[in-house]
N, C-alpha and C positions, 0 to 999 in steps of 0.2 A: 220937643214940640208936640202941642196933641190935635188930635183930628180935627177937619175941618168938621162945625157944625152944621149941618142941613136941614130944616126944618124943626130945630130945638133939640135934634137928639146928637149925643154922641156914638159913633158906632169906632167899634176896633175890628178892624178887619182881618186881625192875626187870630183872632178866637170865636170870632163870630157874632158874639155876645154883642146885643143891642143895650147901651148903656143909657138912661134917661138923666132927666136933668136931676140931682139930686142923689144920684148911684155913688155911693162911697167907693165903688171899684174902680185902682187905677188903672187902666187898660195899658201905663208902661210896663205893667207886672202882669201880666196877662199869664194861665196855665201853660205851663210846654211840659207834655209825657217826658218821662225818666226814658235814658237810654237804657237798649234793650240790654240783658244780664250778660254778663261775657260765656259763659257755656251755651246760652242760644245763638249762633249764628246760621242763620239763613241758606249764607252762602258756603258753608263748609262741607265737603262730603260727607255721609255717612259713616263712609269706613274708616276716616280722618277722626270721628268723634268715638267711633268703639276701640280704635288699637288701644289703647292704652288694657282696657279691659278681655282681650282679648290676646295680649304680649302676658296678664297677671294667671288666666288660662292655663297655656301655654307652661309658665313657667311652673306650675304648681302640678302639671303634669308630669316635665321632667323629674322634677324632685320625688314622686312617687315610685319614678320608674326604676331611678338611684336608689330609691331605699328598698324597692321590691328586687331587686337585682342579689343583693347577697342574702335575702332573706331564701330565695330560688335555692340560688346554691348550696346554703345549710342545709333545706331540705332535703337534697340530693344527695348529699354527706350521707344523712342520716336515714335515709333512704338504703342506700349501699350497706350501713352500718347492720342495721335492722335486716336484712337478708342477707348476709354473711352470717349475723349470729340466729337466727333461723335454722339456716341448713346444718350450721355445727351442731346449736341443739338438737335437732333432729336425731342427727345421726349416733349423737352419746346416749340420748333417753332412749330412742330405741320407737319414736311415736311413727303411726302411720303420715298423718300430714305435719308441715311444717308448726310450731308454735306461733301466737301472733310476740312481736316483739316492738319495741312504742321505747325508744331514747330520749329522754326528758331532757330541760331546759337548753337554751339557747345564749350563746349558739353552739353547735355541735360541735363545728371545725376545729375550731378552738380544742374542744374538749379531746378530740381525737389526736390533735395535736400533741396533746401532753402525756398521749398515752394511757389515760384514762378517762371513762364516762360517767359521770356525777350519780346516774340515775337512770336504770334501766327497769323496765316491765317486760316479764313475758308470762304468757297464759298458753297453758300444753294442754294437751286433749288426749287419753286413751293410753297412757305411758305403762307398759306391758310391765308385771313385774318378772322378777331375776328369781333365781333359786325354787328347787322342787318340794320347798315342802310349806306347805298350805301359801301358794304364790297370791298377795292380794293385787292386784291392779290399782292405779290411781286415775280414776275418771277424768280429775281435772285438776293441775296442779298450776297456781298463777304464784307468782313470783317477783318481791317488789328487791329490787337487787344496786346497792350503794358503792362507787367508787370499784365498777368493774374494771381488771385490765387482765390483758391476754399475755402470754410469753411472746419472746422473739418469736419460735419456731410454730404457734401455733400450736402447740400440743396440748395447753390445756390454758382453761381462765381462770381467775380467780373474783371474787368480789369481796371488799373490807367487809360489809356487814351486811345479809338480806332476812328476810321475813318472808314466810310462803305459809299456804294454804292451800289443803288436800282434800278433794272430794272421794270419798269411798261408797259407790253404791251398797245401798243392802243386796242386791244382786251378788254381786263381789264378793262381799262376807260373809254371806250363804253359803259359799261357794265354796271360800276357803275353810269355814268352820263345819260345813255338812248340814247345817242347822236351819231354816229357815227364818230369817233373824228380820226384827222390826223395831220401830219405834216404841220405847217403854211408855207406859203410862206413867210415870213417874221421871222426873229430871233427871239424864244423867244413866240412865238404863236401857235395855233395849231387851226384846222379848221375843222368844221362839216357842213353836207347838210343836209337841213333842208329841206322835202319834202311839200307845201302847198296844200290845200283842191284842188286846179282843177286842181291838178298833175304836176304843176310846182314848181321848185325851186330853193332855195335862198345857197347860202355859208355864212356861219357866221364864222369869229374868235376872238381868243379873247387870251388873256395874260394869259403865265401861270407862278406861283410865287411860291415862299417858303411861308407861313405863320407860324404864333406861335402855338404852343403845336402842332409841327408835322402834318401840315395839309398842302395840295395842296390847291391854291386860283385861281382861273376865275377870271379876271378883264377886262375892256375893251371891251365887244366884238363892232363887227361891223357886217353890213351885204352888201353883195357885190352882184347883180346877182338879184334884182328886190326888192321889196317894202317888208315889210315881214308885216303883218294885223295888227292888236292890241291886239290881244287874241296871237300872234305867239309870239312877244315881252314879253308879261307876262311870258308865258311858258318858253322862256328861261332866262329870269330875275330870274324864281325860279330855274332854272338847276344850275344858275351860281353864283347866290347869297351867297350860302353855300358851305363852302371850305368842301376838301374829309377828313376825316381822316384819318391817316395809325393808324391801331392798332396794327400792326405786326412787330414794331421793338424794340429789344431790351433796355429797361431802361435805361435811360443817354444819348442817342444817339439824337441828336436835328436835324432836316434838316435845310439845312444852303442853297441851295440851288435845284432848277429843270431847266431842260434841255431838250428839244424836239429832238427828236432826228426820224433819219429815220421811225423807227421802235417802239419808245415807248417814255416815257418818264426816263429821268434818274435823279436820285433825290441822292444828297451828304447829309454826314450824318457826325457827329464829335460829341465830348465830352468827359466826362472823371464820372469816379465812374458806370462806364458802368455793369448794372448789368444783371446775364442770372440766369433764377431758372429754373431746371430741371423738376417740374410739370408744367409747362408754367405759372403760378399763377402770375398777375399784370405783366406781359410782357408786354413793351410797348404800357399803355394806356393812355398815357400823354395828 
């Protein structure tokens, strides 16, 4: 049925809309708004509409806390690990403060479990050396050291294969050689002033090498800067004749090469069955 007409119009009183005579709109189809979206409700609370996102929160915390939980505890392993072998170092090389020491991949536990550690770092500082004749000091000795393990008793460790590297001041070398010894002009050499009786003087340098069972070798030298006497020549013929020893580095460990560098010399080191004893007992006397 449709509207009564009053005055020639039709009106629809569902939409408002004043329809004329001639209006194609049927006013039984009149517009009605779409219901409202199902996530708007008016009448829902608040916190009825956040839980879900606030349960997803929640959950994504626990799960952090779980995976941070044994990453904790490996640290702490490796933590204990790392100052255990510290103090042992310490106490074999003979250094005034502890070495830093840094156990590599994860996780530890594991590692310690099987009795041995994939991958150990340590960096010493100031490692006095052994023996009274021309003793050199090792400034700084760092140490990348592979598949360390210790005995039952603790008496001594060994590592399958490490790699190390030796700082030797010119200080040091000085020291041991009487010479006051510096960086050469030239790769590979290193040079001292050699002062003569009427207070003039000469520059000597001379070649510096790796030798066998761990020793520094002089080779070569020359003299640049005046004549040097025949008594001056003997003198450092016996400086330079006899290579230095290192006494001070750990068993197994062979120098494979030396290097002059600004400030010292820097001496590489490799090997394998690398052994360290806790009393320092036959530490690198090779």
């Amino acid at each position: 049925m449709r509207p009564s007409r009053q005055h020639g119009h039709d009106y629809d009183y569902g939409s408002g809309h004043d329809y004329g005579p001639g209006d194609d709109h049927d006013p039984d189809y009149a517009y009605e708004p779409h219901p409202p979206h199902e996530s708007s409700k008016p009448n829902e609370p608040f916190w009825a509409r956040r839980k879900p996102r606030r349960a997803a929160s929640v959950a994504v915390a626990v799960l952090v806390t779980l995976a941070l939980v044994p990453v904790a505890a490996d640290r702490f392993v490796a933590a204990r690990i790392e100052s255990r072998t510290a103090k042992a170092f310490q106490e074999g090389m003979g250094t005034p403060v502890e070495p830093d020491v840094h156990v590599r991949g994860f996780p530890v536990v594991t590692q310690a479990a099987s009795g041995t550690l994939d991958h150990v770092d340590i960096t010493a500082h100031d490692i006095p050396a052994r023996g009274t004749t021309r003793p050199l000091p090792v400034s700084e000795l760092s140490l990348r050291l592979d598949g360390l393990t210790k005995s039952d008793d603790d008496s001594e460790a060994w590592a399958r294969s490490a790699e190390a590297t030796a700082f030797l001041s010119y200080a040091d070398v000085s020291d041991a050689l009487g010479l006051e010894i510096s960086q050469g002009s030239r790769p590979g050499r290193v040079s001292a002033v050699v002062l003569l009786p009427l207070g003039e003087e000469v520059t000597v340098t001379t070649t510096v090498s790796a030798d066998s069972a761990n020793r520094i070798a002089f080779d070569d030298f020359t003299v640049s800067g005046g004549a040097l006497p025949a008594v001056g020549s003997a003198v450092l013929d016996n400086v330079f004749e006899r290579p230095i020893q290192l006494r001070n580095i750990p068993e197994g460990l062979h120098l494979r090469s030396v290097t002059p560098t600004a400030d010292g010399l820097s001496a590489r080191f490799s090997g394998r069955a690398v052994t360290f004893r806790p009393d320092g007992e036959a530490q690198g006397d090779a």
